[in-house]
N, C-alpha and C positions, 0 to 999 in steps of 0.2 A: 388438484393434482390428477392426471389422467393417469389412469390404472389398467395394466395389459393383464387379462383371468384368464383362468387353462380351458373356461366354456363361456359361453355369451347367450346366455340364456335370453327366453324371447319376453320375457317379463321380469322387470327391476327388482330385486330383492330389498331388505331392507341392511343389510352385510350392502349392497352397492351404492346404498343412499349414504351409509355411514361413511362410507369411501373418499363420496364426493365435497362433504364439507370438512370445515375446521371445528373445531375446537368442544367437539363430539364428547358429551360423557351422559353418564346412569341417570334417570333421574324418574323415579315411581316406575311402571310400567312401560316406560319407552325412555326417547334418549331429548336433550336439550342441543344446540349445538349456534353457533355465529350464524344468520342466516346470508346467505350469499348475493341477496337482493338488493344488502344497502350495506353501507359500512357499520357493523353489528359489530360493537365492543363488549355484549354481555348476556349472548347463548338466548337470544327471543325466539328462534325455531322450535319449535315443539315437531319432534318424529316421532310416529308409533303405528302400529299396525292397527288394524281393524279385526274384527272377529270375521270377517270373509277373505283376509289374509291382505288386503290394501292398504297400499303404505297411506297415512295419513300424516299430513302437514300442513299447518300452521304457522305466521307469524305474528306473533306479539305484538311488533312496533306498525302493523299495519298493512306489511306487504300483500298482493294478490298473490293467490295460487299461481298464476301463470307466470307473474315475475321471476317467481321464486323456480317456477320450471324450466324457465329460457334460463336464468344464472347458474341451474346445476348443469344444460345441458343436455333436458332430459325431454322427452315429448309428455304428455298427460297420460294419455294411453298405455303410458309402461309403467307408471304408478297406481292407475285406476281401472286400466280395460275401457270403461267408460266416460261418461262424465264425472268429473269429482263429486267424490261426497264426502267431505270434510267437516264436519259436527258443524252444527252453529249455535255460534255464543252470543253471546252480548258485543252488540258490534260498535264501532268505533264510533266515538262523534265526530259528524262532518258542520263545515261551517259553508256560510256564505263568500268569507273573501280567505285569502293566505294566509294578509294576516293575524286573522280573528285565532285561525288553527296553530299558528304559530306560536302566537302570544297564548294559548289554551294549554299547550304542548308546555311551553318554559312553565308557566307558572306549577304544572304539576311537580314537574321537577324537580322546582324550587321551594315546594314543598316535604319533598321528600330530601330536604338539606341539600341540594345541588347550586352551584355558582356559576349562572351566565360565564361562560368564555365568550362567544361569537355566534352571530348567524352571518349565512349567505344565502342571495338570492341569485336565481336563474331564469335569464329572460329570453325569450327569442331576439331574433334580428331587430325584430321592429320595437322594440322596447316592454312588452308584454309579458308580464310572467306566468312563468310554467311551475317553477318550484323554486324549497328552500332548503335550508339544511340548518341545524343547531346543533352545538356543543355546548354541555352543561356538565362540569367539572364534580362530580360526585364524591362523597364521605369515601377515603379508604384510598384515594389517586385514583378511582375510575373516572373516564372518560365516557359520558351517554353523548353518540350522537343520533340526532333523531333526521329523518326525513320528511317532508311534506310537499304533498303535490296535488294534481285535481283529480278523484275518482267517480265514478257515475254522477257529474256534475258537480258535487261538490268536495269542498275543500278539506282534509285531514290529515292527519299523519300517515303516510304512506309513501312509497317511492316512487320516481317518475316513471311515466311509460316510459318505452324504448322505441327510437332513439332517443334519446336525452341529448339539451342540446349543452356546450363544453361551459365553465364557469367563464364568465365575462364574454359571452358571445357578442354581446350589441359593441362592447368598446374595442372587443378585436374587428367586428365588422367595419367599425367607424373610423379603426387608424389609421393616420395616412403612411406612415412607414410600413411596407409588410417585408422586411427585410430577414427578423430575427425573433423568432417566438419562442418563450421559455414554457417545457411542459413539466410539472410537478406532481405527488400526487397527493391530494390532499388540498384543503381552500386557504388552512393555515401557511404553506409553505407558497402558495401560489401569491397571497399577498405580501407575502415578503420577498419575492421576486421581482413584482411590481415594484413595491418602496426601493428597490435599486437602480429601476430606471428601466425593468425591462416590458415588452408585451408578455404576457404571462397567461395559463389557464391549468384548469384539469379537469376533471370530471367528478359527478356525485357517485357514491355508493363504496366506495372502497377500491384495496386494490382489484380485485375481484370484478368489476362491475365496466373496464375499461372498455370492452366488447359491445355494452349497451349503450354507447355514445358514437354520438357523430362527430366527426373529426373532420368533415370535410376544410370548415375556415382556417386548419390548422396547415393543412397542405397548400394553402395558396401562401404562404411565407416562404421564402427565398431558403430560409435556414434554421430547423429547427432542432434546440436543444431537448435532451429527455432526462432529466434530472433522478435517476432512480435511486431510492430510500436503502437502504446496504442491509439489504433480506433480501431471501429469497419471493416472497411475495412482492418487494418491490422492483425486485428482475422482472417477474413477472409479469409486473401489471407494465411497465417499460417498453417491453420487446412486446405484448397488444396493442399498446401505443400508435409505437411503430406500425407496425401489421396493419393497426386500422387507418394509419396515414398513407402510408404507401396502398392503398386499395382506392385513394381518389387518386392519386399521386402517384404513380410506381418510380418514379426518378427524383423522387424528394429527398433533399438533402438533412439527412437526419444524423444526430451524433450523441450517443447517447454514451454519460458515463456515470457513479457514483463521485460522491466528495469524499477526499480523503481525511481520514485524523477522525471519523466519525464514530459511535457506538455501536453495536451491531442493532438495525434498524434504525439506525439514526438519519435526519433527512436536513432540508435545505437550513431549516431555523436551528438543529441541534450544532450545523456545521458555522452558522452566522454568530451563534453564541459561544461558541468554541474561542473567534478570531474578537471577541471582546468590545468592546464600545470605541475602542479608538481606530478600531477598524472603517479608512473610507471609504463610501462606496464605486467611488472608482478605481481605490486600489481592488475592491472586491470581484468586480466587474472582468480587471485585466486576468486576476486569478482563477477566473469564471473561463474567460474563453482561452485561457495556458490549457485549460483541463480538456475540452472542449476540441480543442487542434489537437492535444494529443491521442484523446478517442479517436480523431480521425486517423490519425499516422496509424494507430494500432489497428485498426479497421481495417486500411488497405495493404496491411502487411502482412495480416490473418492473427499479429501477436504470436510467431509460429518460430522457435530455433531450430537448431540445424537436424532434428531430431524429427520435428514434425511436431513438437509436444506445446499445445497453447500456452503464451503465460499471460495471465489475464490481470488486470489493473495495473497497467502502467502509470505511473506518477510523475511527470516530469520535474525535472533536477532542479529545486529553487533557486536561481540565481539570485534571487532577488535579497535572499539572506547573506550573498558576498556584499564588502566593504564595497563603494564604488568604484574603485580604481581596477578589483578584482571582477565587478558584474560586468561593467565593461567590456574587458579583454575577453571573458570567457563569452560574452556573448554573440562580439563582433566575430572574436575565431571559428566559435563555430559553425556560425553562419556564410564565413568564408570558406571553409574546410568541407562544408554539406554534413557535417557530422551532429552527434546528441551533444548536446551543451555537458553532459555529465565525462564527458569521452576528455572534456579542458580540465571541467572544474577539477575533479577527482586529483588530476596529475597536478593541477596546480596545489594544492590545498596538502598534498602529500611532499611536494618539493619546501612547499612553505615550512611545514613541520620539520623537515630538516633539516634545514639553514638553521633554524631553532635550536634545534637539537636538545643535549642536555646544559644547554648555559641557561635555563629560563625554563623550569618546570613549575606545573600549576599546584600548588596546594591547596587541597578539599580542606581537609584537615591536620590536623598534628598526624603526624607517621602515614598521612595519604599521600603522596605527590604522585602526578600523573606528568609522560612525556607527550611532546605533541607529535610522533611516531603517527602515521597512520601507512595501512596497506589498502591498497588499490586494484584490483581485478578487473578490467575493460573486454569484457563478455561479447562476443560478436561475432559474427562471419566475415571470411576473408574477402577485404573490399570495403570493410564499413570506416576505414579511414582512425583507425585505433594509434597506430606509428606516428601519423600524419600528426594528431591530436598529440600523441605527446611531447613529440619533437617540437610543438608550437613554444611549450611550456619551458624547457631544458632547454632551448634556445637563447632565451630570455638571459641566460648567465654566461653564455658562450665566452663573452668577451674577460670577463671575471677570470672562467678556468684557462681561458688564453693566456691573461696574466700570470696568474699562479704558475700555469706551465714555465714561464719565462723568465721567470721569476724563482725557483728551483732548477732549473740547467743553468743560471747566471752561479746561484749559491755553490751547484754540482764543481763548478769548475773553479770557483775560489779555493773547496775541499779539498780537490785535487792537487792542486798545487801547494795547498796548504801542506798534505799529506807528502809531498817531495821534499818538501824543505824541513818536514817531522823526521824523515826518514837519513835525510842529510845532517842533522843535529844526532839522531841515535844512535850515527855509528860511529862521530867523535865522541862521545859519553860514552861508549863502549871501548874505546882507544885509550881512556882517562879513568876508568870505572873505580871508584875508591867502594871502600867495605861498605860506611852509609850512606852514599849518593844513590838517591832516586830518581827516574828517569821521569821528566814529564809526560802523561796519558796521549794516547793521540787521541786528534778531535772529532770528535762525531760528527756525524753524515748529517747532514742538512733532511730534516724532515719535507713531504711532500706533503701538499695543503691538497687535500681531496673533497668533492663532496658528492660526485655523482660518479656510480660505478657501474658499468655492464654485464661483467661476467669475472668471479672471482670466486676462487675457493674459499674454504673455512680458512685455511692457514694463511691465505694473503690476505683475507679481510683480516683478521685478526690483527696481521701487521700496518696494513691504512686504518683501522680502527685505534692500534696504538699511538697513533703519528696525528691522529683526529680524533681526540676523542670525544670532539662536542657532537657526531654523528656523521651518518651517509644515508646517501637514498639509492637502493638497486632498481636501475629501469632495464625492462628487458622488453624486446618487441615482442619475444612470445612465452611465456609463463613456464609453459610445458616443458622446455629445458630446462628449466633451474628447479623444478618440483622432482622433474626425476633424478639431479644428481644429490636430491638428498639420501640415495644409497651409492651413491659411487662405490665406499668400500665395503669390503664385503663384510657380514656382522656388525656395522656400525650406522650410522645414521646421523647427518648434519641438521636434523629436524630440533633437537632440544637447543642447540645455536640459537636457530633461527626465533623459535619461541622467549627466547631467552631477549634478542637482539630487539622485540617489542614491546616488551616490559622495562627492560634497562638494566634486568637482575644481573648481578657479578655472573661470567663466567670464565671457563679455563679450557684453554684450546690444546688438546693434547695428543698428537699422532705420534702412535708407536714408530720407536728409531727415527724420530725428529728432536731429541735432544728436549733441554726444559721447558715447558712449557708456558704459554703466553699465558695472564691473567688481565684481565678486560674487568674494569670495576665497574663500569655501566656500557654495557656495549649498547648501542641505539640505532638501527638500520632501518630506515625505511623500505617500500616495495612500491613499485606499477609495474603492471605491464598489461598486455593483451592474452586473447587467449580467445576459441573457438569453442561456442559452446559444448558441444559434445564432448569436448578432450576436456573442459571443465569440469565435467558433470563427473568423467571416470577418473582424473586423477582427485579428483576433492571428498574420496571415499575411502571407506576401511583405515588403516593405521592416520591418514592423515584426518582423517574426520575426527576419528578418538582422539586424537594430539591436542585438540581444538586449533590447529591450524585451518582452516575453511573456519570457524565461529571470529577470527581474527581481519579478514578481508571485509573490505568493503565491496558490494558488486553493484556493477551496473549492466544489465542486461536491456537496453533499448528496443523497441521496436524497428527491423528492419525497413529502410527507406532506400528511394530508387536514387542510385546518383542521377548528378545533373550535373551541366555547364554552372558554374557559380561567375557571378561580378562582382559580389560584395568583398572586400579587402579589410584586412585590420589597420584600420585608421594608427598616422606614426605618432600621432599626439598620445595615444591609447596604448600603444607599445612602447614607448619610450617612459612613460608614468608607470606601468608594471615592471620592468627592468630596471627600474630607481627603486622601488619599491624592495623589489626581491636584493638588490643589490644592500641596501640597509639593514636589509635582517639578515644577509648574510656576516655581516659585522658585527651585528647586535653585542651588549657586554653582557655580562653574568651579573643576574640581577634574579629577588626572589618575584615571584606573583601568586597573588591569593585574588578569592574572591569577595565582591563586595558585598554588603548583607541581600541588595536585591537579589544578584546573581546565586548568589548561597541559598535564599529562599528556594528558587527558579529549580537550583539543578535538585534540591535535595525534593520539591514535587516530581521532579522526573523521576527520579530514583523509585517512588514509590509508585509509579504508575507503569516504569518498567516490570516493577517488581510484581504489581499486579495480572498483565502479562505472563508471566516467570511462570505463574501458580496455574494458570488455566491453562499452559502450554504444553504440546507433548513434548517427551525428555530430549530428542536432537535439538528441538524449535527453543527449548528454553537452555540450551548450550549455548545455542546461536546471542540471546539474548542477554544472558549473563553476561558476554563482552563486553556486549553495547553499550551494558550500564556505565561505564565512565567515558563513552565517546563524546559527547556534549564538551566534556572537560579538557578532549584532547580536540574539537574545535574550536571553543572559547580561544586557545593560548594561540591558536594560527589566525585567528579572526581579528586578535587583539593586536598581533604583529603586521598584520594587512593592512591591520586601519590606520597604524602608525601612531600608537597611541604610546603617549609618553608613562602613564602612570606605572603601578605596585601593581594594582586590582582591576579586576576583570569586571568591567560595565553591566546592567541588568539586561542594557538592550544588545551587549554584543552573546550573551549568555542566551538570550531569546534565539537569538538567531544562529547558534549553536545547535539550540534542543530542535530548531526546525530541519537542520541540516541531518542530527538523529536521527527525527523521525520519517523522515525521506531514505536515511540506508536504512532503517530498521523494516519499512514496509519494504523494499526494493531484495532485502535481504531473507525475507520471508517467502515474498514472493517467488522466487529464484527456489527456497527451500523448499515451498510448499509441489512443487513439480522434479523432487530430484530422484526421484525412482523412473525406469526407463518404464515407455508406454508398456510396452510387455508384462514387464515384471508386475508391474502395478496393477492387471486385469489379472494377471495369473494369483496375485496375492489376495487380492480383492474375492475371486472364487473359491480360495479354499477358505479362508475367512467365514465364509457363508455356507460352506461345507460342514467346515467344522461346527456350525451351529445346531446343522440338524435341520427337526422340522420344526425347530425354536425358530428361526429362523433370526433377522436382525434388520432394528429400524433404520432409517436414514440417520437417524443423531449417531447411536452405537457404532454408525460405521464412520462418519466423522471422526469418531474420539480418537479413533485406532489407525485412521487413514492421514497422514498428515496432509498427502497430496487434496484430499476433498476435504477440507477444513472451511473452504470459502463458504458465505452463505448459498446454500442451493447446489451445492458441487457433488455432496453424496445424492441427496436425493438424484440430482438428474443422471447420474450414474446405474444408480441400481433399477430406473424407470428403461435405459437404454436396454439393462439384462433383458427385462421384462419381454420389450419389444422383439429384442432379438431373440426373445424366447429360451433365454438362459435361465431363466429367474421369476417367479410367479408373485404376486403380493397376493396379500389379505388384511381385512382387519381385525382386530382380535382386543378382545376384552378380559382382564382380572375377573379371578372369579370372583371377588369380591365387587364389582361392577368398577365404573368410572370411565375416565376418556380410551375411547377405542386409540389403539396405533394401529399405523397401517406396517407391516412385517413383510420381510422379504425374504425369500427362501430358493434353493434348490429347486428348480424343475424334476419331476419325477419322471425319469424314461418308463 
């Protein structure tokens, strides 16, 4: 990490050596720390001063001095004045060939109770080796990796010089496709990029060490991927990657993203073992480059809303979790439309739910039933084809609510007449009236069969909620009218309705000097519409955030794309199978559904890894999250109606592809969250923050905990390194008195 000091002194201290590595602590008279030369999982540096005040350094595992000085960055002369004079010990044994030192290196370790994982070897072009690398899996889950390469002619445990040439250089030189190269970081993740079929590589030494490798064969590919590990170290070693490709290459086609669904540090094999053994690898492949395209879209869009304010890891919308007749439609549409596939899916998935309605709710358990209700926010700037998208959807039923129209003015006018001939009978029974003659009731009004509503008060929903009470969906082009007439009147508020009308709980509609009031035993309203980000950002705060109204939406905030001429069409074979489709569950009969024991397994692990979540979360983010917890439930019962599934129970595999649709809004909904303070506010907060510290000042985690916005890996720190820069803000590092790993603190600049 590069560190901005309030002086730049002309000789390195041993406070600026601390600085520059990881995992720094006490240890006798100086400090131990990861050396930066090779990938160090277990503090082999030895720092300490000299009695003529020189920093002195040492590695362990073999590295030279100078390696270790190019990886910090540092020239030798700012640690020594002169030539080094680094004690000398008992030096390392060197051998005649690689693998003599190779096989020397394992068997110690294996000594010392370690279990062979892998080696890898690095050859030049011409098929000649340069070095290796071994992993041998240690007492306790440590991980030793060791290095080996050739030093004053012979071979031992040490790291390559630099440049060091990429893993698999002879088989990337020898390919005859150079269309597509996968970069990873690590040798373990690199061969599991290959076993899927791709060209693959990365380089020795850690994330750290990307800068001492040549990258040139990686820029002769048409197209390269940079697979980075979900840490900030593996941002980092990422965007080096890059850096050192684009330096043979400066117009090289690079796209670099993280896998989603991962651990924090998680990387290509935690994300391959995620998606389990029945995963193919060509279905793997196409989920490789879905992620892949859409790094790019968010690349040339800057990831930027209407604000200016980045939102970073976009995740595209899984189609692939819709039933087929739904992947389809939504994918042909929006390919046709130039819109995000989540701009269909969303509106379709929320219309499904409420044709649904309450005739067909999902039972967890005894006293659980959930409705398949969902709300839909389509986040965007004016132009991104949000109307367009939904109207694709609401189309679909046109001919349906045609009928129903025609079909109620047919009934209207039976009534009427009805009600003539009522009124011509009541005033001969009034002509004849004896003491106990009753008159017959006149006949009620023919209800009106509704499902989709535009714009309607509390008191007239109330009344097409009485007349329907299996549900409705409110579609609105733009969100921001119907948020603000939740205060139409004055002192009141149509907001507990509304929360109400997604749960299903009884409510009671009651305006003063409107006579008695309506009671609603399950009201069930759905929601879409669009909405601009910025007017998002400020109505989905204060009273409505507390409400949990914003923890209730789903959002979808896409990357901004350019339009274009479009030729692709929705195929009428694909349109006319979705409008049967919706047309069926609009009929559906009242029937119970529960789930099956798979599916019961499935949701009740989600539960708890929501819930795991929940606990690590700041208090809005785990509001946000508390919803979600039963959203799988309310996609199962829309997923199960798409697919056209005849049974009671809810499939394991339509359940799977519920918790994926989850965790697709639940990252999407985070995302969005983790940026909802305005750029301003968030630097003005962020400074007193650090104000208030003092000359305690506060490290990158501390400021994470408290920042929701910089929660991501790498987001405070690069933050409070920006202070530094612009000279808001100074580091240092700083030690317990009681000794141990230095942190690096960030504090106040002092005028």
């Amino acid at each position: 990490m590069k560190i901005i000091h309030e002086t730049s002194p002309v000789a390195l201290s041993l406070e600026d050596v601390l600085n520059r590595v990881s995992g720094a602590r006490k240890c006798g008279s100086g400090f131990i720390a990861r050396c930066p030369s090779h990938d160090d999982r277990r503090a082999s540096l030895s720092i300490a001063t000299g009695s003529d005040g020189k920093i002195l350094l040492r590695c362990h595992a073999g590295c030279s001095f100078h390696s270790i000085c190019e990886a910090l960055g540092v020239r030798e002369s700012e640690l020594f004045g002169a030539s080094p004079d680094v004690p000398a010990k008992k030096s390392a044994p060197s051998f005649r060939s690689l693998e003599a030192a190779v096989n020397h290196g394992i068997r110690a370790l294996i000594r010392a109770g370690g279990v062979l994982a892998n080696r890898w070897y690095y050859h030049k072009t011409d098929g000649s080796l340069v070095g290796a690398v071994v992993r041998v899996d240690m007492p306790g889950g440590v991980k030793e990796i060791r290095p080996f390469a050739l030093k004053d002619g012979s071979w031992g445990c040490c790291a390559m010089e630099s440049p060091r040439p990429v893993y698999r250089l002879r088989e990337l030189h020898a390919a005859k496709s150079k269309e597509l190269i996968v970069v990873c970081e690590g040798e373990k993740c690199c061969d599991a990029a290959v076993s899927l079929g791709f060209e693959a590589t990365t380089s020795a030494g850690g994330a750290g060490a990307a800068g001492m490798t040549d990258w040139q064969i990686a820029s002769t590919y048409d197209e390269t991927w940079i697979l980075a590990d979900n840490d900030s170290p593996g941002l980092k070693y990422a965007e080096q990657v890059e850096e050192n490709i684009r330096r043979h290459n400066p117009d090289a086609r690079i796209k670099m993203f993280t896998l989603p669904g991962v651990k924090v540090g998680g990387d290509l094999v935690d994300w391959l073992e995620s998606l389990g053994d029945a995963a193919e690898p060509a279905g793997i492949r196409d989920d490789l480059r879905r992620l892949a395209d859409a790094s790019a879209v968010a690349a040339s869009a800057c990831e930027r809303d209407d604000d200016g304010l980045e939102l970073a890891g976009w995740v595209p919308f899984p189609c692939e979790a819709l039933p087929e007749v739904g992947r389809r439609f939504v994918e042909e549409s929006a390919a046709a439309l130039g819109c995000d596939a989540s701009f269909v899916g969303l509106p379709l998935l929320a219309l499904t739910g409420a044709a649904i309605g309450g005739r067909r709710l999902l039972e967890i358990k005894r006293g659980w039933r959930v409705p398949p209700i969902l709300w839909a926010a389509l986040i965007g700037r004016s132009g991104s084809n949000k109307t367009p998208a939904m109207n694709s959807i609401m189309s679909l039923l046109a001919p349906k609510m045609r009928q129903w129209r025609e079909d109620y003015s047919d009934a209207m006018a039976r009534h009427e007449e009805g009600g003539l001939q009522y009124d011509k009978r009541l005033k001969e029974w009034q002509k004849r009236r004896e003491s106990n003659d009753v008159p017959t009731p006149r006949p009620a009004p023919p209800c009106q069969r509704r499902l989709i509503v535009s714009d309607a008060t509390i008191e007239a929903l109330a009344g097409i909620l009485s007349e329907n009470p299996r549900g409705l969906i409110l579609v609105r082009d733009e969100l921001d009218a119907w948020i603000q007439s939740f205060e139409r009147y004055s002192g009141s508020s149509d907001a507990p309705f509304w929360l109400s009308a997604y749960s299903g709980a009884s409510y009671s509609v009651d305006r003063r000097g409107r006579g008695a009031p309506t009671f609603l035993d399950q009201p069930l309203v759905g929601v879409v519409g669009g909405i601009q980000p910025k007017i998002w950002r400020s109505r989905m705060s204060g009273e409505n955030q507390d409400s949990g109204l914003l923890a209730r939406f789903i959002v979808s905030c896409p990357p901004t794309t350019i339009r274009k001429w479009r030729t692709e069409v929705v195929q009428a074979s694909t349109q006319d199978a979705m409008a049967a489709r919706l047309n069926e569950i609009v009929d559906i009969s009242e029937s119970p559904l529960v789930l099956s024991f798979e599916a019961a397994e499935m949701f009740a692990a989600w539960v708890d890894s929501n819930g795991a979540a929940i606990a690590e979360a700041s208090d809005a983010e785990a509001s946000c999250l508390t919803k979600i917890e039963e959203l799988p439930a309310r996609f199962a019962n829309i997923l199960h109606a798409l697919e056209g599934a005849q049974g009671s129970s809810v499939a394991g595999h339509i359940m799977e592809s519920a918790i994926r649709l989850a965790m697709w809004a639940r990252h999407e909904k985070l995302r969005w969250h983790q940026s909802g303070a305005e750029p301003d506010d968030k630097s003005h907060r962020l400074v007193a923050m650090i104000e208030a510290a003092g000359e305690a000042g506060m490290t990158p985690r501390q400021v994470a905990r408290k920042c929701g916005w910089l929660r991501a890996p790498g987001a405070a720190e690069a933050a409070l390194e920006k202070m530094a820069r612009d000279g808001i803000a100074v580091a240092f590092a700083t030690t317990a008195a009681g000794g141990g790993r230095p942190r690096i603190v960030f504090r106040m600049k002092r005028l």
